[in-house]
SEKOLPA-341373 format. One record per residue (C-alpha): x, y, z. Coordinates in steps of 0.001 Angstrom, whole numbers, plus 524288, in hexadecimal, padded with zeros to 5 digits. Example, Ala and Ser with C-alpha at 12.3 -4.5 7.8 and 13.67 -1.06 7.14 Angstrom:
BEGIN
{u 8300C	v 7EE6C	w 81E78}
{u 83566	v 7FBDC	w 81BE4}
//
This chain:
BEGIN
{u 5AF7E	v 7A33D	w 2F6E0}
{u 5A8CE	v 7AEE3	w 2F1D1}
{u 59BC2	v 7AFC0	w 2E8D0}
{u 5A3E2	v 7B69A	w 2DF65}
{u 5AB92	v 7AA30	w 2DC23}
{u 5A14A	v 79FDF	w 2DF07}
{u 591F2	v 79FAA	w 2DEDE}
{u 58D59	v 79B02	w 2ECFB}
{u 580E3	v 7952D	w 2F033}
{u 57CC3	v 79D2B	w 2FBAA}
{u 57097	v 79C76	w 30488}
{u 569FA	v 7A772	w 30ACC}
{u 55F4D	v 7A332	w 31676}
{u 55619	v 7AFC1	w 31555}
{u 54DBD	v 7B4EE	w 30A24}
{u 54C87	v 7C005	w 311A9}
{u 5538F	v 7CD5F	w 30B64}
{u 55FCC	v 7CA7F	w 313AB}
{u 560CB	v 7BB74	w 30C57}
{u 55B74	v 7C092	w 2FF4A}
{u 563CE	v 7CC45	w 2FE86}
{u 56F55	v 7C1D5	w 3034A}
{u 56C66	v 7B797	w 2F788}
{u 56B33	v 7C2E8	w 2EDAA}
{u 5780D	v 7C96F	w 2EF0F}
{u 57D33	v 7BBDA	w 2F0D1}
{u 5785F	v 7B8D6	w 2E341}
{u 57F79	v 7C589	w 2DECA}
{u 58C0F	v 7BEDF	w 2E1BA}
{u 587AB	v 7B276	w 2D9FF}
{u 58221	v 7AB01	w 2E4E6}
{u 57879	v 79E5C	w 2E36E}
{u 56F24	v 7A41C	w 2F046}
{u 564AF	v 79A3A	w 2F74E}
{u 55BD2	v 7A331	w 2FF07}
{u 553B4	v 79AB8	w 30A60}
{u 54A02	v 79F18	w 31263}
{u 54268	v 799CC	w 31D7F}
{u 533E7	v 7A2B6	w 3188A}
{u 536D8	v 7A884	w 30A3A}
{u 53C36	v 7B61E	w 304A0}
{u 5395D	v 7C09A	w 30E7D}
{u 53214	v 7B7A2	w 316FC}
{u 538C6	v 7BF3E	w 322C2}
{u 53BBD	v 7CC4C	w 326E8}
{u 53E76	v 7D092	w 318DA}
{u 53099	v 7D113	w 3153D}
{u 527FD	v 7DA40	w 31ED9}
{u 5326E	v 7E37C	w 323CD}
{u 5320F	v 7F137	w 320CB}
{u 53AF4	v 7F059	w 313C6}
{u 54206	v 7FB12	w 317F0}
{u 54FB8	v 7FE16	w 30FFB}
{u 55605	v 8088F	w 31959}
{u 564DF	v 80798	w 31C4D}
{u 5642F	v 81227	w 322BB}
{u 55A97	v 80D33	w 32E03}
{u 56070	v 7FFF3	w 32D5C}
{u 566CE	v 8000E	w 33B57}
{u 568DD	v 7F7F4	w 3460A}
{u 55CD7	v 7F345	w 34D44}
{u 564EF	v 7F287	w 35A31}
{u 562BE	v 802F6	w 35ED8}
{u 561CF	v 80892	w 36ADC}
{u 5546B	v 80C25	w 36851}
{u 551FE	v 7FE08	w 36A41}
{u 55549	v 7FFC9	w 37850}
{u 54B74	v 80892	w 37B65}
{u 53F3A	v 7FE7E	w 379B2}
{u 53FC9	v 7F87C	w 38749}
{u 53A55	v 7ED1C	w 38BDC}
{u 52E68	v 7EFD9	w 38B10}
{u 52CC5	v 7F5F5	w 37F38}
{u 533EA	v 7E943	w 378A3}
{u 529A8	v 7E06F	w 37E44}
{u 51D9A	v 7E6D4	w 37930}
{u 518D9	v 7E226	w 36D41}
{u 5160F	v 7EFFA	w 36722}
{u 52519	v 7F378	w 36859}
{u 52A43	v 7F7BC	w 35B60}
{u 53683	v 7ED2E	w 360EF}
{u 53060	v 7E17C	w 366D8}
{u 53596	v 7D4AF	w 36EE5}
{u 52CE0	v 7CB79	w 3750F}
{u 52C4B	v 7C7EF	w 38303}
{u 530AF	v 7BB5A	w 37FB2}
{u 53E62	v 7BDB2	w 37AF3}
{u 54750	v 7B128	w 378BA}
{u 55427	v 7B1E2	w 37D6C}
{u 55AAD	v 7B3A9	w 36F2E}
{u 551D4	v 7BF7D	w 36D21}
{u 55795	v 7C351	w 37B2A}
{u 5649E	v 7C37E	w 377B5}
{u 561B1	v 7C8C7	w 369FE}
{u 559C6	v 7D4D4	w 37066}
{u 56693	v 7D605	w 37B03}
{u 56EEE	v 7D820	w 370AF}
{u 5665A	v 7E10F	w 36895}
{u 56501	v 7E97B	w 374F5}
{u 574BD	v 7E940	w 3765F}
{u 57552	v 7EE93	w 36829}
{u 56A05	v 7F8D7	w 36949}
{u 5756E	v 801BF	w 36DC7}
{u 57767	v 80F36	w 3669A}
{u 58739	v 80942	w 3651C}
{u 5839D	v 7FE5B	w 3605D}
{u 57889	v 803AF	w 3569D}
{u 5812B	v 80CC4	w 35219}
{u 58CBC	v 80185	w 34ECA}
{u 58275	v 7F9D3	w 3470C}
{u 57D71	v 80362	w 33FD0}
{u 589BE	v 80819	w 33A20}
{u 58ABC	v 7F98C	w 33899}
{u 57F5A	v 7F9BB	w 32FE1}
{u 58284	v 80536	w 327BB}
{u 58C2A	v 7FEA0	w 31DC2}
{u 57F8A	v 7F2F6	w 31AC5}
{u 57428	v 7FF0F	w 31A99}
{u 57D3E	v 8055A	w 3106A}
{u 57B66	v 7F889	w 3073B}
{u 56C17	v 7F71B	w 309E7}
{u 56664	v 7FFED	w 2FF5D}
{u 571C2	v 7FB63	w 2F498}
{u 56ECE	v 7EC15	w 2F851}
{u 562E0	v 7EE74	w 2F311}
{u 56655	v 7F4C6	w 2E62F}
{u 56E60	v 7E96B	w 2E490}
{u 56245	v 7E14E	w 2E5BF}
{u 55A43	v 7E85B	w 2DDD0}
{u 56432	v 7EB2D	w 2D306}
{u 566A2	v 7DE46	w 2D2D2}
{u 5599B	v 7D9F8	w 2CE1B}
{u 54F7C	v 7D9CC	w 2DB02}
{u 54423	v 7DDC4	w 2D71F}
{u 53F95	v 7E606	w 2E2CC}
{u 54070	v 7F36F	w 2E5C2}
{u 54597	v 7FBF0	w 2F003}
{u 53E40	v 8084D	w 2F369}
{u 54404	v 81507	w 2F824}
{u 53D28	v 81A04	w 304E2}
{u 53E57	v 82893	w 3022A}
{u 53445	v 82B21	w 30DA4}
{u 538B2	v 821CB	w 3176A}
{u 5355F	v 826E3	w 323F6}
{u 5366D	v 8260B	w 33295}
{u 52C5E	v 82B3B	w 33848}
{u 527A8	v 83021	w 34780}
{u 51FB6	v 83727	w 34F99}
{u 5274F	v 83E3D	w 35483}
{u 53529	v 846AF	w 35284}
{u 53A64	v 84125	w 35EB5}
{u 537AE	v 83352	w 35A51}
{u 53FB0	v 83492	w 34EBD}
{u 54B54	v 83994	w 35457}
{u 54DAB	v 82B0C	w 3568C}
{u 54EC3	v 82722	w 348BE}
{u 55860	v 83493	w 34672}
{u 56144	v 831C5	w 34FE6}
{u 5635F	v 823AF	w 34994}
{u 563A4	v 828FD	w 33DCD}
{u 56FC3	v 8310E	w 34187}
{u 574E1	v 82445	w 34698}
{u 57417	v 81DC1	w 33AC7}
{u 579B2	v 82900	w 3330D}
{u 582F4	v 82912	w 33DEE}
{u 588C7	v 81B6F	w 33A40}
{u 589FE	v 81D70	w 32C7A}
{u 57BD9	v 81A81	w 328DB}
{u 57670	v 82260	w 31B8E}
{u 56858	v 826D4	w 32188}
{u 5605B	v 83348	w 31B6F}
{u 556BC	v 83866	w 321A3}
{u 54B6A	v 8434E	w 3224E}
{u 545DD	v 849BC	w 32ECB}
{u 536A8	v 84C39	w 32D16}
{u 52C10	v 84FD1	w 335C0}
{u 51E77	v 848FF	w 33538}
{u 518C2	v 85275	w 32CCA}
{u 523E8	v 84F57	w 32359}
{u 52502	v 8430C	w 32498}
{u 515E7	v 840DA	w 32248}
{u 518F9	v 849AA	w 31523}
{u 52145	v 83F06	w 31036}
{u 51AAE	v 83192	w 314A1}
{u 50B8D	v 836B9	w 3179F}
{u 509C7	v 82894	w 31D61}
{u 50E8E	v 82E02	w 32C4E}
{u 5055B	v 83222	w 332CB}
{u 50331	v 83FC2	w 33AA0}
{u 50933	v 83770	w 3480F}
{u 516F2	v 839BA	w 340FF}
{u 51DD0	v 8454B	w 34511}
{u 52C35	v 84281	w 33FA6}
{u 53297	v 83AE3	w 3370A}
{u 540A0	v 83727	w 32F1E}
{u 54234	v 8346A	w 32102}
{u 54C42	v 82AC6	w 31E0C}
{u 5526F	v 82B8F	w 3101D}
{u 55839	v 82346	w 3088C}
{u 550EA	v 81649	w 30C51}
{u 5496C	v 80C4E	w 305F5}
{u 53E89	v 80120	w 30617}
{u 53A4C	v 7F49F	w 30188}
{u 52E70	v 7EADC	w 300FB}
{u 5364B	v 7E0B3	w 308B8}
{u 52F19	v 7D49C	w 30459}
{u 52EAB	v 7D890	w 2F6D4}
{u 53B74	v 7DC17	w 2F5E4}
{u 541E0	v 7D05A	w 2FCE2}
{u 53B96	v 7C7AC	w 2F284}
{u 53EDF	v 7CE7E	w 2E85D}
{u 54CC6	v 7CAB8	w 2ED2A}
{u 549AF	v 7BD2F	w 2ED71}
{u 54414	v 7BC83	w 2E021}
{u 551D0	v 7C2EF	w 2DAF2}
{u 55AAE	v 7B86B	w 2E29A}
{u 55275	v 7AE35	w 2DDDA}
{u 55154	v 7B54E	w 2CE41}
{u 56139	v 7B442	w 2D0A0}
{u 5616E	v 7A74B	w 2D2B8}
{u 55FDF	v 7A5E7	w 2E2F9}
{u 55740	v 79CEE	w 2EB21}
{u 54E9F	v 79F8F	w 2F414}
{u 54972	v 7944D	w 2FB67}
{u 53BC7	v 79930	w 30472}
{u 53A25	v 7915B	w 30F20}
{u 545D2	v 78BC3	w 31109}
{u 54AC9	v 78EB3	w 320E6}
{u 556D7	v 78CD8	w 32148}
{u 55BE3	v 782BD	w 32C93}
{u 569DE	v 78215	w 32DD9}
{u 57481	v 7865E	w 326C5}
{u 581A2	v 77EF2	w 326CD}
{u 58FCB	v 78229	w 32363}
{u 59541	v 7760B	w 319EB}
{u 5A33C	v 775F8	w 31287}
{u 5A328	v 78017	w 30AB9}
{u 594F4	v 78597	w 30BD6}
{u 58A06	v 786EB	w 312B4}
{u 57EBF	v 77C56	w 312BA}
{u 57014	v 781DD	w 316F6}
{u 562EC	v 77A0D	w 31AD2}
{u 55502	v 77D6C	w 31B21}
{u 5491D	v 7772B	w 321A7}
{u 54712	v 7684A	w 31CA6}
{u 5540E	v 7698B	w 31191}
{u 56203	v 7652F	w 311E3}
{u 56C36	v 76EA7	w 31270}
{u 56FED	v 7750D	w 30638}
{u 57DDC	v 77A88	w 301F0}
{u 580DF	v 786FF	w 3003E}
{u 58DAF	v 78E64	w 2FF25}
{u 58AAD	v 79990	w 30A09}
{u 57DC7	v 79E71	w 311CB}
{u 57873	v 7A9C6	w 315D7}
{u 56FF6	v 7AAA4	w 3205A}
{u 5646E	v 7B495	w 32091}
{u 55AC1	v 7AFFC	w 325E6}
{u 556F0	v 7BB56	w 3303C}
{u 551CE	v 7B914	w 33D54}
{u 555BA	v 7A9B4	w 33B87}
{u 56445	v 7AE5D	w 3375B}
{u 569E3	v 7A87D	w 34312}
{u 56417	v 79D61	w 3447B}
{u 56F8D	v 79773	w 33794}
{u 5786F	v 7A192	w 33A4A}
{u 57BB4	v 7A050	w 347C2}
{u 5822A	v 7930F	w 34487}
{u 58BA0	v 79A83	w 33C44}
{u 58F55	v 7A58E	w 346F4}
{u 585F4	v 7AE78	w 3454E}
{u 58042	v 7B1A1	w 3548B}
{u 57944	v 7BBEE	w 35316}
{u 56B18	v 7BCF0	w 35714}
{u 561A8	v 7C032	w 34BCD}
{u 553E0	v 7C2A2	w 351C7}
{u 54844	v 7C49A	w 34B1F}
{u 5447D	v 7D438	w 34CCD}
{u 53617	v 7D24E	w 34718}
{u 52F86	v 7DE1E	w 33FDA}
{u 5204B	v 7DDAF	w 33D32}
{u 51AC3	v 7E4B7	w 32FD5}
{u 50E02	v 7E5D8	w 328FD}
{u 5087D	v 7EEB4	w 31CD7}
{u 4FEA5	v 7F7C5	w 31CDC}
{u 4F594	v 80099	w 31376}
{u 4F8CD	v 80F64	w 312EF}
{u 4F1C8	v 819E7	w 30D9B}
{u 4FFDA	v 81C28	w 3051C}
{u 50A45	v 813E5	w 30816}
{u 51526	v 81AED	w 30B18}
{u 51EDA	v 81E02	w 30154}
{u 52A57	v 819CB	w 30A65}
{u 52E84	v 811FA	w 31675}
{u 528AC	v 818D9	w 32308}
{u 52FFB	v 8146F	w 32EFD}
{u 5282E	v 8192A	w 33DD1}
{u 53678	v 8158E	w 34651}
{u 53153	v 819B5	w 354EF}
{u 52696	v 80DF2	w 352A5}
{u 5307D	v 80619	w 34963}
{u 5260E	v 8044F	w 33E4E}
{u 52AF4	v 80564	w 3306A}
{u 521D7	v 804E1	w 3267B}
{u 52526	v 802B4	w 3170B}
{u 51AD3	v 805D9	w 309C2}
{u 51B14	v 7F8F0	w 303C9}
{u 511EB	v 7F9F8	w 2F7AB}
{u 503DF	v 7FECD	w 2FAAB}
{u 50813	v 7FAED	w 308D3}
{u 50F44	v 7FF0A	w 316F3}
{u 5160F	v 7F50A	w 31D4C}
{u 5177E	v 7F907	w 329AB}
{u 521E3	v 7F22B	w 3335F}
{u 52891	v 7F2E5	w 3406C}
{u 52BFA	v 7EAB7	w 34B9F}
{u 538E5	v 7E527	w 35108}
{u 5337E	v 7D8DE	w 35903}
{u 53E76	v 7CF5E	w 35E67}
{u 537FA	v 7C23F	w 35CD8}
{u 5381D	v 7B450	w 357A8}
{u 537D6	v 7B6FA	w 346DA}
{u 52E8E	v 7ABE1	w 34714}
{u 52532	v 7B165	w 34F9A}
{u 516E4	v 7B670	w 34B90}
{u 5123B	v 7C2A5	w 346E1}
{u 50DBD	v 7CA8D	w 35418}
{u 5031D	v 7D326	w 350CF}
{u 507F0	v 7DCE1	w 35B25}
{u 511A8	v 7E13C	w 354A8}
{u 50AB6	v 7E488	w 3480C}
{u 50251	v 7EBE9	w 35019}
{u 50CCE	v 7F290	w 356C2}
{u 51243	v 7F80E	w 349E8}
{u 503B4	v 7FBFE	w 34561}
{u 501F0	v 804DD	w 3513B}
{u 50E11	v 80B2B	w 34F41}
{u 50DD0	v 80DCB	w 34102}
{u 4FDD0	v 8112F	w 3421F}
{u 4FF1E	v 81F5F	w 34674}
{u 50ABF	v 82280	w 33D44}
{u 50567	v 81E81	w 33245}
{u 4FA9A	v 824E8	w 32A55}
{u 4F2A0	v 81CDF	w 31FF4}
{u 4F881	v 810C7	w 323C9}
{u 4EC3F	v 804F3	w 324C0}
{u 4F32D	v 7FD4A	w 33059}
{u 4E85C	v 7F52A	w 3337A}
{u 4E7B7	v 7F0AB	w 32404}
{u 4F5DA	v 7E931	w 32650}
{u 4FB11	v 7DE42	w 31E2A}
{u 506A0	v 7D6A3	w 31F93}
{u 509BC	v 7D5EF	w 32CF0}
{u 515F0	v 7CF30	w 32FC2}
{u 5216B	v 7CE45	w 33985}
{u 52F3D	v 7CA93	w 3352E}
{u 53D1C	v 7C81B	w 33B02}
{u 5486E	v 7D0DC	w 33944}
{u 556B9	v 7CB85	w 33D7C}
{u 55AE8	v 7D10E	w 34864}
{u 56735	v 7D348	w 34F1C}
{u 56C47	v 7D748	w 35BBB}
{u 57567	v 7E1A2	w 355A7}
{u 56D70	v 7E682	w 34A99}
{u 576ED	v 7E196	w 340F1}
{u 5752F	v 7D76B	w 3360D}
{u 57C00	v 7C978	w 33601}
{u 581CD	v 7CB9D	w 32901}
{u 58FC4	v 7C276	w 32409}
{u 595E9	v 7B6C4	w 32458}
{u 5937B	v 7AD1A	w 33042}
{u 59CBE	v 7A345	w 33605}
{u 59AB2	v 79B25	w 32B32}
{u 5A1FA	v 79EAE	w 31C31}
{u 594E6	v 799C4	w 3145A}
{u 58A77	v 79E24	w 31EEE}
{u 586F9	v 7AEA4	w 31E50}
{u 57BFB	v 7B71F	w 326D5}
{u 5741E	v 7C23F	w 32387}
{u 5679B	v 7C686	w 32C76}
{u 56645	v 7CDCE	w 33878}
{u 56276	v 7DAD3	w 33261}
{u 55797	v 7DFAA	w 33B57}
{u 54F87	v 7E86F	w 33553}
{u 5572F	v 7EB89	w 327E1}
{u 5573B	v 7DE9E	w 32131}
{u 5518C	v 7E3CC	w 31698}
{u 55AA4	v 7F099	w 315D1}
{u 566C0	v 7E91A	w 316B0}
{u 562FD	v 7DADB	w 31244}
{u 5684A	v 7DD26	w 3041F}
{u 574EA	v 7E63F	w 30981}
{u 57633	v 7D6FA	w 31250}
{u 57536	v 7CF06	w 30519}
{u 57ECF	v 7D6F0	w 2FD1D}
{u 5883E	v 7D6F0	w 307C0}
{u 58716	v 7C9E6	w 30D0D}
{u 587ED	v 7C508	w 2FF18}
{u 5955C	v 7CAB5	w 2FB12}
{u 59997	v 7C735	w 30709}
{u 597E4	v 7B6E3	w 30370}
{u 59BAE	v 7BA46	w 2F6C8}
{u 5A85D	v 7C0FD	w 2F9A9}
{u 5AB88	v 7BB16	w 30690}
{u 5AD07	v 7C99D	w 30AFD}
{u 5A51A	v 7CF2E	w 315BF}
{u 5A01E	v 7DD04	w 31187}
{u 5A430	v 7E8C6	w 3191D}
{u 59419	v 7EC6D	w 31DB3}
{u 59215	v 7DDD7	w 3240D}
{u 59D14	v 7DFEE	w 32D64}
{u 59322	v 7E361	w 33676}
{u 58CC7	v 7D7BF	w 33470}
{u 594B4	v 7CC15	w 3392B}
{u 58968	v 7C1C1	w 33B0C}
{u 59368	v 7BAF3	w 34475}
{u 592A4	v 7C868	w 34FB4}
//
């Protein structure tokens, strides 16, 4: 039965923007939402990330390029994409079939799957903020990729083409260093080429994540901190759901978005996929001036973001346990290669180191839809854009329970592949 007709109590597992974005819409539709979470609001990967908002970069992590590392460049703890010596066996299989996709076929048939969602980033979050939010997007009208070299960024233009080649909106300037250096004087005299991307914008992540919480809860929404979810249980009718040292507790339909721990209740209801924890590493710096945009340095895979009187500075892809500690290394890693690229940046005055876990999966699509189950729903496994497309997942996701009609862009996204 649809929203339209009925209210539905609904819980979402994940204060993250996936979940939050998720309860919001749902409350659009009249929905009574119960948000859990195992931490609190952006306790995960939805806090120190790079707060990037670029649909038009927002492609599938599986790419040939990928293929290129080696063994031995995977294993060293400097690599921009790192997996330790001690692999499980699920990361195994997970990294097998993230090799298998890495194919220029198969990047090419998931990006043109991701084309229809990218188009609904940017408006998801006019919804949010028309709709009372109080946060703010910013436009990045000097968001650049930059490199040392001309050669270098031939990389980034041919993908370019290959995004605009499947239907992907993408505008874009060709500078030199001397131009580029003109427009964000933060790059240093070590750049030699760069590419201005139009049309993009940024967030605080953090900030703006709670401000979505605040609005589901203003609306009428709970959010329970604290609260990991155990098991979730199909009963006549509805769904029932249990957290650590409680009963289970009725609700009408669930949707699970709970990231890197997304499989561990969804597999029950069909949903096989692998989701493994991809972790990225950031940290903030003092700058001379903060840049007035994102800058992005691809051949090292370090984006860095203004963020008030701040840089964050991020990077990293590092297949491990989500649980696991920070490792040092790695922050180092991304210091070294950001140090001679940047000018007036104070990387030995850093604050806020941290390491979180972005959902992974093996094709570099999202598990977005209805599971085996009529009450039980998942939405995670975004990679590297769940903050670009976490609100496009809520609005869609959330007609889809209320109308009981799966919309044309989550085709793609069949959590039961």
């Amino acid at each position: 039965m649809a929203l339209e007709t009925e209210p539905r109590r609904v819980a979402v597992v994940g204060a993250g923007m996936v979940g939050l974005s998720t309860a919001w819409f749902l409350q659009e539709h009249g929905a009574d939402v119960t948000v859990f979470d195992r931490r609190d609001v952006a306790a995960g990967a939805s806090w120190g990330n790079a707060g990037w908002l670029t649909p038009g970069l927002a492609t599938p992590l599986p790419e040939p390029a990928v293929l290129s590392y080696g063994v031995r460049a995977v294993l060293s703890p400097s690599s921009p994409v790192y997996v330790p010596p001690s692999a499980n066996p699920d990361l195994l299989r997970f990294l097998a079939g993230f090799a298998r996709n890495s194919t220029a076929a198969r990047w090419r048939r998931a990006m043109e799957s991701l084309v229809p969602i990218n188009g609904r980033a940017l408006p998801s979050f006019d919804a949010l903020l028309a709709g009372g939010v109080q946060a703010e997007t910013r436009d990045a009208g000097s968001f650049l990729a930059a490199y040392r070299t001309s050669a270098e960024r031939r990389v980034l233009l041919e993908e370019i083409e290959h995004i605009r080649a499947a239907g992907q909106e993408l505008e874009y300037d060709v500078l030199t260093g001397d131009e580029a250096r003109e427009v964000e004087p933060a790059l240093s005299e070590e750049v030699g080429a760069a590419i201005r991307l139009r049309g993009q914008r940024f967030i605080d992540p953090g900030v703006f994540v709670h401000a979505l919480a605040d609005s589901v809860r203003a609306r009428g929404g709970k959010i329970r901190a604290g609260a990991a979810v155990t098991g979730v249980r199909d009963e006549p009718g509805g769904v029932a759901v249990r957290t650590t040292g409680s009963d289970f507790e009725a609700f009408d339909t669930v949707v699970i978005a709970s990231g890197v721990w997304l499989g561990e209740l969804a597999k029950r209801f069909g949903v096989r996929s692998l989701v493994q924890a991809g972790r990225g590493y950031s940290f903030s710096v003092p700058m001379d001036r903060v840049p007035d945009g994102p800058v992005y340095f691809p051949a090292q895979r370090v984006a860095c973001t203004p963020l008030g009187d701040r840089l964050r500075v991020a990077g990293m892809m590092e297949f491990r346990r989500p649980e696991a500690a920070l490792d040092p290394r790695r922050i180092k890693a991304i210091v070294e290669a950001a140090r001679p690229l940047l000018r007036g940046a104070d990387l030995d005055a850093r604050r806020d180191e941290w390491v979180g876990s972005r959902p992974c999966t093996r094709d570099g699509l999202p598990l977005i839809g209805a599971t085996r189950s009529p009450h039980v729903f998942a939405a995670g496994g975004h990679g590297m854009w769940g903050i670009t497309l976490g609100p496009a997942t809520g609005n869609l996701l959330a007609e889809m329970i209320a109308t009981g009609r799966r919309p044309v862009e989550l085709a793609p996204f069949d959590p039961l592949r």
